[in-house]
N, C-alpha and C positions, 0 to 999 in steps of 0.2 A: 481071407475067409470071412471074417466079419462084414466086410463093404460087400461080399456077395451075397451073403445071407439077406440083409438089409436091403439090397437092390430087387432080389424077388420076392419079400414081407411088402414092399411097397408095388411092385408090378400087382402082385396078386390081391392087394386093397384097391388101385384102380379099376382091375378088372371086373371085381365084384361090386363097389359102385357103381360100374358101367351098367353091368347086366342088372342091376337092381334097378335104378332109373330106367332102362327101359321096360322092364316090364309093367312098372309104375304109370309110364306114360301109352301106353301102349293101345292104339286105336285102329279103327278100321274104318274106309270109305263104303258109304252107304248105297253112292251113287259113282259109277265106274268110269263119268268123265264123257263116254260112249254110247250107252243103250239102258233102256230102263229094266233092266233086265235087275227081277226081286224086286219090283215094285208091279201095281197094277190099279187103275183109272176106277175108282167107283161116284155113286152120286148123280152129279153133273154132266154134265153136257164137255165143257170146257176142254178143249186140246193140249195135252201135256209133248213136247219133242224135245228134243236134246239139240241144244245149237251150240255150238265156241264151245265146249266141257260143262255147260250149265242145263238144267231143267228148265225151259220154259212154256209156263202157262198163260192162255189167252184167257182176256173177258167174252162172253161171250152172250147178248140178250138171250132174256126168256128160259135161263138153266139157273135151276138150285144149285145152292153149294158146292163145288166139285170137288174132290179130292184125288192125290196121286198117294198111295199108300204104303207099306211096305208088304210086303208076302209074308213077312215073319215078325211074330212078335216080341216084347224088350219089355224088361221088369224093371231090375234100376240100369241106370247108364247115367253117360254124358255127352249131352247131344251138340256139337256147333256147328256154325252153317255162317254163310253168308247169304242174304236179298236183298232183291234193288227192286222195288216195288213200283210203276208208271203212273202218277196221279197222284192229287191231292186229295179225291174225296174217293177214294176207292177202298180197300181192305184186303188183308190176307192174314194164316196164321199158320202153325205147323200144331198141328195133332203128336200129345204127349199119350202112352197107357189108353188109345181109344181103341174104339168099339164099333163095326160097322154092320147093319140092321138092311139084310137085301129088302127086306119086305116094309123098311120103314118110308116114312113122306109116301104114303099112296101106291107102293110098291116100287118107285122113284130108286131106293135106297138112300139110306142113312147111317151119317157117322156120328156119334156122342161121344163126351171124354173131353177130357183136360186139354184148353190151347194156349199157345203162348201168340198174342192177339200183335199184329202190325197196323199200326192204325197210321198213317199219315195227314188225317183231319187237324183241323183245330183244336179236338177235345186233348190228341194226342198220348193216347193210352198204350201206345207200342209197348210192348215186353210186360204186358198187363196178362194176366192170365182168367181165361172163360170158358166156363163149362158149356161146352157147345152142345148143341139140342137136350139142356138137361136143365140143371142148376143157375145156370148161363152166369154172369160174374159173380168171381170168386175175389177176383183182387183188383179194383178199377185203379186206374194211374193215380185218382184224386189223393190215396194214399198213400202216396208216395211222388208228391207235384214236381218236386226238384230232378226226377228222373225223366221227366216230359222231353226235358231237353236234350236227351241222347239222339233222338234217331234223325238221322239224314236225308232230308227230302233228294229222290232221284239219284241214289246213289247206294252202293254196296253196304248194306252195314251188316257186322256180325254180331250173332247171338248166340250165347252161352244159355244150354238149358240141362239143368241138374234133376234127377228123379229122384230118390236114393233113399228106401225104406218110403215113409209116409211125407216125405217133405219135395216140395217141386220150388228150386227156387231159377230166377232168369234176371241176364246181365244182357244187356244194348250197347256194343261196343267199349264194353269194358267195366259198364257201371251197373251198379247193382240195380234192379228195378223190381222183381214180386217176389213172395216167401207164403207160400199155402201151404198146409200140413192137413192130410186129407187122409183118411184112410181109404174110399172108393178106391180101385181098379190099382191091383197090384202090378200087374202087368197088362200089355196092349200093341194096338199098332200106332206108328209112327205116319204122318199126315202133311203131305204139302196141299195147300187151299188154294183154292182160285174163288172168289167171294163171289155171291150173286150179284148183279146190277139190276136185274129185274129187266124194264125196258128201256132201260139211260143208254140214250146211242153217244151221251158224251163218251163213257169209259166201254163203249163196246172196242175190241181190237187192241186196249191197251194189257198189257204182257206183267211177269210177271217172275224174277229171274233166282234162280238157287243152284251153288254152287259152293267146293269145299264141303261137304256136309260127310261131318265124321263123324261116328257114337266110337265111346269108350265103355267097356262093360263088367272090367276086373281090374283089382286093382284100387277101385272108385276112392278120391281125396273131395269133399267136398272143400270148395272153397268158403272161407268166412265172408259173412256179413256183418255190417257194423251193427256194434252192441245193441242199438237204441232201435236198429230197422223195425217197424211194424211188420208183425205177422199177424196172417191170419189163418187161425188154428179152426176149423171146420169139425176135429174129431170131438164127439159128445165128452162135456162135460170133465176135461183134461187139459192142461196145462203143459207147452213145453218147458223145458230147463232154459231155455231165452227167454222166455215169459216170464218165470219166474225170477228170473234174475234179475229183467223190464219192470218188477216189481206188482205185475198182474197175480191175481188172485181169484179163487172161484167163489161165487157168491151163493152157488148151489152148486151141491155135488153130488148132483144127481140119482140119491138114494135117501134122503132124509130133510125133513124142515129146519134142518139145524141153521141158527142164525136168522131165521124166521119165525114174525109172531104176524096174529091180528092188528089192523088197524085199530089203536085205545083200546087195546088188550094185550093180558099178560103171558098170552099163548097162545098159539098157531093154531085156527080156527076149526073145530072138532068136524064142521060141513063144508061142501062149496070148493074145495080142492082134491086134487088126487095127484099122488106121486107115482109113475108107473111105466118102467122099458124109459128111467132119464129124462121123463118127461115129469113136469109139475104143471099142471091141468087146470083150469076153474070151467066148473060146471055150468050148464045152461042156466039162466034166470029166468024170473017168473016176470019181468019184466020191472019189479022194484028196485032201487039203488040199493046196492048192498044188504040185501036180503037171504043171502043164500051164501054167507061164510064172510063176505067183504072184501075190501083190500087187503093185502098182506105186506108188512115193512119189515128191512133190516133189522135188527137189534142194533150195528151200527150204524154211526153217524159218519156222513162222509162231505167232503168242501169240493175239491177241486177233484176232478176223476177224469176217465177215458173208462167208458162203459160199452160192450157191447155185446151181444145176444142174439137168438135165433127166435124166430117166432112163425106159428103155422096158425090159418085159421080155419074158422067150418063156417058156411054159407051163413051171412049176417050177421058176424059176428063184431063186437065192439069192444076192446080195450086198451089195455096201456101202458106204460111205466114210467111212472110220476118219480122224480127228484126233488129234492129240497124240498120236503115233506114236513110241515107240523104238525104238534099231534096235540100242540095245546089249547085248541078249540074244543077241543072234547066234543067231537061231531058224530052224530049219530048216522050220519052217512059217509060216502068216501071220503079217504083219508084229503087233506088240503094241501096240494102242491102242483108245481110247471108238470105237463104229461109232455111221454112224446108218445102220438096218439099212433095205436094199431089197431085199425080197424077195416071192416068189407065197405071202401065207399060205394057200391056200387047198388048195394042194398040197403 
């Protein structure tokens, strides 16, 4: 009686790890191997047909952008695929939560939204991620150089692309490569590219191959990244819990001058700034140096950093963010230190 009891406490623990695993792993093909059928050709020019179970797209002179799209769209998922891309100086990418605009580029139409970019150039920014017709790069490879060396010229490789709440992160055959955290476009459509050439009759004709392409939509496990990965967090004036852990910090928080005074002064300059909608402002000048509120510095002292920031500007305008800053000149104009210069060269 005992060894039979025991024999179905243990049938019935497999069975329920069985059916629990799969529902964990549990995914659906996007593309049915046979017909594009739930998908649909906007953009471009470019011919999308089904050959051997794979999508393929032609280059094609003289067509924008092309895309092959989904009919339906995806909030969080997990997207893999395999492409084998024709050429060394050519391009493609898969559209993450995008967005497609019948009436944009000239009535052309248009797609915007998050891509996970295939580059096979030299620069080698594969599994990089770019806001296409928008923001355009969000996370260039240079940030992550060790990852350059995933992708395989002329040949199949797979990619991992995660959506999942406000974070997009992508793996190139197994290894980690971008980490954006975004709040734009919660949801969207899903996007195979065929890049323009313009009039390059070299990559005119050269193809462009997708195939395996499964999304997962419940269930969702992100996979980890290593502790140290660089991300890059887009959402105003917030911090994730990697970040913080990375040991980043906000130098403004986007509601008060706290941690900020005047350049040789003991407080945050009564004119010349404005805090407003997360934004910390400096006002037009009358054309003098530091006439109209000044520089503004830390209260902290800082040595060795990773600093980075957003910056917008309005037509001719000139500024900056100067490091390793003195202040014991006692200067009656800007503060004295290295800038890294932002300014309208063009004006």
């Amino acid at each position: 009686m005992f060894c039979s009891l025991k024999k179905k406490c243990l049938l019935s623990l497999i069975a329920i790890s069985t059916i629990t695993f799969a529902n964990a792993q549990k995914t659906t093909p996007l593309f049915d191997g046979k017909t594009l059928n739930g998908w649909k050709k906007v953009a471009g020019t470019a011919p999308y047909v089904v050959e051997n179970n794979m999508i393929v797209g032609t280059m094609v002179k003289g067509s924008p952008n092309s895309f092959l799209i989904t009919e339906k769209e995806y909030g969080d998922f997990i997207l893999e695929l395999d492409v084998k891309l024709e050429g060394s100086d050519s391009n493609t990418g898969v559209q993450t939560r995008s967005h497609y605009d019948p009436n944009g580029n000239k009535g052309k139409g248009l797609i915007f939204g998050r891509q996970m970019e295939i580059d096979p150039t030299k620069r080698a920014w594969t599994g990089g991620i770019y806001d296409e017709a928008r923001r355009l790069w969000l996370y260039p490879l240079e940030l992550n150089p060790t990852a350059k060396t995933a992708y395989k010229q002329e040949e199949f490789n797979h990619f991992r692309i995660e959506c999942i709440g406000n974070e997009m992160k992508t793996w190139v055959n197994g290894i980690p490569t971008a980490y954006v955290i975004d709040t734009l476009d919660k949801s969207g459509i899903i996007g195979l590219q065929v890049h323009s050439i313009g009039d390059n009759s070299t990559n005119e004709g050269k193809k462009v191959y997708f195939k395996n392409i499964n999304i997962q939509t419940e269930n969702l496990k992100s996979k980890p990244f290593p502790k140290d990965f660089y991300i890059v967090n887009v959402t105003p004036n917030q911090l994730s819990k990697p970040e913080i852990a990375n040991g980043y910090k906000l130098l403004f928080d986007g509601k008060t001058n706290n941690g900020w005074i005047g350049a040789y002064k003991s407080t945050f300059p009564a004119k010349g700034w404005t805090i407003n909608d997360g934004l910390l402002s400096v006002l037009p000048l009358d054309g003098g140096e530091s006439t109209n509120g000044g520089d503004i510095v830390t209260k902290e002292q800082f040595s060795a950093f990773d600093l980075s920031f957003e910056f917008k500007l309005t037509e001719g305008a000139n500024s900056g963010v100067k490091y390793f800053v003195t202040l014991s000149e006692n200067n009656k104009g800007s503060a004295i230190g290295l800038e890294y210069q932002v300014l309208d060269d063009e004006k």
